[in-house]
C-alpha positions as CSV (number, residue, x, y, z in Angstrom):
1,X,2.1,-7.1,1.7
2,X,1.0,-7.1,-1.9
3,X,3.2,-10.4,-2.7
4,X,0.9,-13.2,-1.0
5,X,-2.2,-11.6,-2.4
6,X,-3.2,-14.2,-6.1
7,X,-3.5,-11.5,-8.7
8,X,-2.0,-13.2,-11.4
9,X,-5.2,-13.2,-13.3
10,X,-6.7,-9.9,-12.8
11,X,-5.3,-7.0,-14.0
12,X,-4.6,-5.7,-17.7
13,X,-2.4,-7.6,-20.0
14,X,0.6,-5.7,-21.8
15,X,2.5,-7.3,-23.3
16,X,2.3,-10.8,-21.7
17,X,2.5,-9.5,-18.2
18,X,-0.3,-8.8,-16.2
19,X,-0.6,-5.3,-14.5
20,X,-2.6,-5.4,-11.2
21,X,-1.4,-3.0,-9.0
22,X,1.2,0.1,-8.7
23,X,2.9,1.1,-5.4
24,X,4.7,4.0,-4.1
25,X,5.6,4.2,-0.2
26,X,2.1,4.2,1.2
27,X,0.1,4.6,-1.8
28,X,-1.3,1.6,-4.4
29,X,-2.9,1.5,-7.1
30,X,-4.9,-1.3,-7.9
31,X,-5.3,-1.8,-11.8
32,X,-8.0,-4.2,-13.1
33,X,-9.8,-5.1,-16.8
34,X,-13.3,-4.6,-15.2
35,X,-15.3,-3.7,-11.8
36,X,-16.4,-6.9,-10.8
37,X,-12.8,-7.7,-9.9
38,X,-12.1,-3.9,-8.1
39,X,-14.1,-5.0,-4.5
40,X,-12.6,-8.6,-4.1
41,X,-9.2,-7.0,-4.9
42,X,-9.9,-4.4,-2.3
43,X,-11.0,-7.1,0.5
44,X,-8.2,-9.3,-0.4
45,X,-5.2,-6.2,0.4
46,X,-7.7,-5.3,3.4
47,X,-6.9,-8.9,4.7
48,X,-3.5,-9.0,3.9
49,X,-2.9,-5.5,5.1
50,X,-4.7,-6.7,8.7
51,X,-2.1,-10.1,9.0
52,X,0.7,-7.4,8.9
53,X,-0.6,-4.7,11.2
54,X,-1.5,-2.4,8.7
55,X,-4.7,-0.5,7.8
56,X,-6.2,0.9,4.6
57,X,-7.5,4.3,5.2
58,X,-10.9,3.7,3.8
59,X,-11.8,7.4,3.9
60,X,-9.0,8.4,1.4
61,X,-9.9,5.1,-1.0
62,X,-11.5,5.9,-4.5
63,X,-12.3,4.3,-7.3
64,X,-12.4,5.4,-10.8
65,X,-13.0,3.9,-14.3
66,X,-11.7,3.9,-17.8
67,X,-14.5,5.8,-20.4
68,X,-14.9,2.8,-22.1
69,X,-15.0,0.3,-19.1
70,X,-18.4,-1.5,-18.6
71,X,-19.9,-2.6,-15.2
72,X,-20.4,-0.3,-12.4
73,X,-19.4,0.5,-8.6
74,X,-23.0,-0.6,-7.1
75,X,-22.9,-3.9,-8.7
76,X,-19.4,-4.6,-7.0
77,X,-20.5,-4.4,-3.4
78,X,-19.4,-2.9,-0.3
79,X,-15.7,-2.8,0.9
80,X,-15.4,-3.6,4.3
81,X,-18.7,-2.0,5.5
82,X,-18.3,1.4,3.0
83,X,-19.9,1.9,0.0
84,X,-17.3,3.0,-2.3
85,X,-17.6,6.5,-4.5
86,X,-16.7,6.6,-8.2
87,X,-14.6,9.5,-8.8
88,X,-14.0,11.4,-11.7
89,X,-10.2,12.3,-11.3
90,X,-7.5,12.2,-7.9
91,X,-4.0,12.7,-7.1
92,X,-1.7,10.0,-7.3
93,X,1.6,11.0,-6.0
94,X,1.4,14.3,-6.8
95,X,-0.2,14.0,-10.2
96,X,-3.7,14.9,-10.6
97,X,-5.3,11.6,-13.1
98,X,-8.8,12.3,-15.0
99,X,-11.3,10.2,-16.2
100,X,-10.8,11.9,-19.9
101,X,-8.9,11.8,-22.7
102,X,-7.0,14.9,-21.7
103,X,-5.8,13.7,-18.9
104,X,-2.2,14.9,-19.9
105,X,-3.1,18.4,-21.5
106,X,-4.4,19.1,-18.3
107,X,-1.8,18.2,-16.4
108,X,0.7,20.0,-18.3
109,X,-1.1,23.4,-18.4
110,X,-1.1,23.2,-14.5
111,X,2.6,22.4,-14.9
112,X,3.0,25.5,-16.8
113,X,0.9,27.5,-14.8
114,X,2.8,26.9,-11.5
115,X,5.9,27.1,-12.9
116,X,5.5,31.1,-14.4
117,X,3.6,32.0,-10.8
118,X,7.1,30.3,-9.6
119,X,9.1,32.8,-11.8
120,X,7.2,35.9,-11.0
121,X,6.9,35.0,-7.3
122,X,9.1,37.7,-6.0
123,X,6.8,40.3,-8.0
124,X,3.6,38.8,-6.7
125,X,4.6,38.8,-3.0
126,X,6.5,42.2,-3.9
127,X,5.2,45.6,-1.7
128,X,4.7,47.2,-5.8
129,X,1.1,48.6,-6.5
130,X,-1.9,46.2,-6.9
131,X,-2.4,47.6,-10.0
132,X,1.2,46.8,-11.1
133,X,0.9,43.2,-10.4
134,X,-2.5,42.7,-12.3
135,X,-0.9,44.3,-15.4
136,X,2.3,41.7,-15.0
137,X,-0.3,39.2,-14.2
138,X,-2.3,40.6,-17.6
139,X,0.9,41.2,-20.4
140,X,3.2,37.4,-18.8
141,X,0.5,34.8,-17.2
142,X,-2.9,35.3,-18.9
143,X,-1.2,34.8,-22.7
144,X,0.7,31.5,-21.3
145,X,-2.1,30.0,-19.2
146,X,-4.9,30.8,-22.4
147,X,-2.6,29.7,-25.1
């Protein structure tokens, strides 16, 4: 679907190579250098999606921009009748990406944080005393997830 759309000058260079887009099963992620170029590549996969009997779910489409990327989403226009909402982070295929610059300490921590609930799980969802599990919770998870 993605292959007959002409992107080869949008996107952001590295490298030589110009990065436009990311897929994954159902999912894509289209990359450009500024706004102005985020609602004509929108309308252009909307078209292409159409000639193959495919459609964008335009509820679930978001945009987001770079800190330091000028331009903004009013000035682009509308996509396909919907006026498109800047976000400040999503989940992309399972990873949850922020605006700022600690997009990855965040991720991380929630890493962490799952993966000790993961450990302790059979205490958690044990029958032992309420109070017992908020002290395990106290002494093994709140040191971790504050560090």
């Amino acid at each position: 679907m993605c292959k007959g759309i002409e992107w080869e000058e949008i996107g952001v260079n590295i490298n030589g190579e110009q990065l436009n887009h990311l897929r994954f099963a159902d999912d894509i992620v289209l990359i450009t250098d500024s706004m102005n170029y985020t609602v004509p590549m929108l309308q252009k996969l909307y078209v292409n999606s159409k000639k193959v009997e495919l459609e964008i779910s335009m509820i679930k489409t978001e945009i987001m921009k770079n800190i330091v990327l000028g331009g903004s989403v009013r000035e682009s226009g509308e996509i396909i009748n919907k006026q498109p909402c800047l976000q400040n982070a999503y989940k992309y295929v399972g990873h949850k990406i922020r605006i700022s610059r600690d997009n990855q300490t965040f991720e991380l921590a929630h890493r962490i944080g799952h993966g000790l609930f993961g450990e302790l799980k059979g205490i958690f969802k044990s029958t032992l005393s309420l109070w017992l599990k908020r002290r395990v919770f106290t002494q093994c998870n709140l040191p971790v997830l504050t560090y």
